[in-house]
N, C-alpha and C positions, 0 to 999 in steps of 0.2 A: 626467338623473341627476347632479345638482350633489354630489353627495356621495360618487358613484363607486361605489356598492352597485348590485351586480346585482339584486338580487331586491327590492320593496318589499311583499313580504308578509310578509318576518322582518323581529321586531321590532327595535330598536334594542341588546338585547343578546343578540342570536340573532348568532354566527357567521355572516357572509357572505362572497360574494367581493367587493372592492375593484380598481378599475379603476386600473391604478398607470402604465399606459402607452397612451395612445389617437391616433386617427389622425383628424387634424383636418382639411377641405377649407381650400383654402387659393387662392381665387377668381383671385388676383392672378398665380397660378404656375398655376393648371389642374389641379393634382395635392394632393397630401395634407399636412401639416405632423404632424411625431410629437411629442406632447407627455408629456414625464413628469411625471407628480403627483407629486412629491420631497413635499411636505408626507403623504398618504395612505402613502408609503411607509415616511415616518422614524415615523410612529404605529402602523405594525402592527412594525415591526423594534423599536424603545421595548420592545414587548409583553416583549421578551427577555427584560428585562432582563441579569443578568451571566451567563445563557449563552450560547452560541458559534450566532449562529444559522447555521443548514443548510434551504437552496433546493435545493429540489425540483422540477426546472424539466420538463414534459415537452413536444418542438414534432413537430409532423407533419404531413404533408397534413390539407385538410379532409377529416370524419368519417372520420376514421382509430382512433375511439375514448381520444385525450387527455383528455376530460373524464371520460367515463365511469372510467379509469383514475385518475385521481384523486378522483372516487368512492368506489371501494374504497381508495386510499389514506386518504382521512380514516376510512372506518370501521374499517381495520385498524389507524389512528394511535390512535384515541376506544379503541378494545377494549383496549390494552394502556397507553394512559395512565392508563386509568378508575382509582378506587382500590378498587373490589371489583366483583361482580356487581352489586349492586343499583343501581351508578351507571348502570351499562351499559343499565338501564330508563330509567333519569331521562334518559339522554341521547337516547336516540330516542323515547321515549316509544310505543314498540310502532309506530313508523309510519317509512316508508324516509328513509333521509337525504339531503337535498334535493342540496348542496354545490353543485359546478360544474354548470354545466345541459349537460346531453347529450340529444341527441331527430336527430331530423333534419332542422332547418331549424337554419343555421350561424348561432349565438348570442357566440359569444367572439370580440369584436375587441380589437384591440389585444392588452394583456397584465393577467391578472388574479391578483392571490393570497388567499388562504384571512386572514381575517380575524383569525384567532388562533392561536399557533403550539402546535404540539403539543411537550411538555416531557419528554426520556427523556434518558438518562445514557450516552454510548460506552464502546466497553469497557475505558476505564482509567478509567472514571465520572466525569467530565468532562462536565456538564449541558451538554445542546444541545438549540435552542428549533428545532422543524421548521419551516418555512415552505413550504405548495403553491403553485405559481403555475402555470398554463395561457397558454397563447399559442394567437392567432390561426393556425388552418390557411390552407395557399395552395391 
């Protein structure tokens, strides 16, 4: 995965998750090397532009339900970003939404986030760019 997308059945402008922190063997020590991809990070944070971005970070044992929960986090971020009803078709297009992969075989190493940030306003309206990230269960 040279490009750090999880998934390669979405396309190129489909929303994915990005592998922003990975865990590298590392032959000479026995044990793992942790690499940040600062270039994959500064391109989805970019995304912000001049709003104030907000990580969304959630960590817990493995299958504790982290991903699945951010799951419902992107479809309840998409529901209230949308700009009417009928986008709300156009964005799932009648079929579930894919996002963090959650199943029962442990899929999330490292640390991953949500490819595009979702854009809503705090309550002094003060535009803030959401950003999901998942981490690896222990």
């Amino acid at each position: 995965m040279s490009d750090g997308n999880r998934d390669n059945n979405l396309g190129p402008d489909q929303p994915h998750t990005v592998q922003i922190v990975s865990f590298e063997d590392d032959p000479g020590q026995g044990g793992s090397e942790v690499a940040f991809h600062t270039d994959r990070f500064q391109t989805i944070v970019s995304k912000c532009g001049s709003s104030s971005p907000v990580i969304i970070s959630i960590i817990g044992t493995t299958q504790s339900g982290k991903s699945s929960f951010l799951n419902f986090a992107i479809r309840y971020l998409r529901r209230h970003t949308a700009r009417s009803v009928d986008d709300l078709d156009s964005i799932t297009n009648g079929q579930m939404i894919e996002g963090f992969y959650h199943g029962k075989e442990n899929r999330t190493s490292g640390i991953v986030i949500w490819s595009e940030p979702f854009f809503m306003k705090d309550v002094n309206g003060r535009g803030m760019a959401i950003l999901l990230m998942d981490t690896q269960g222990k």
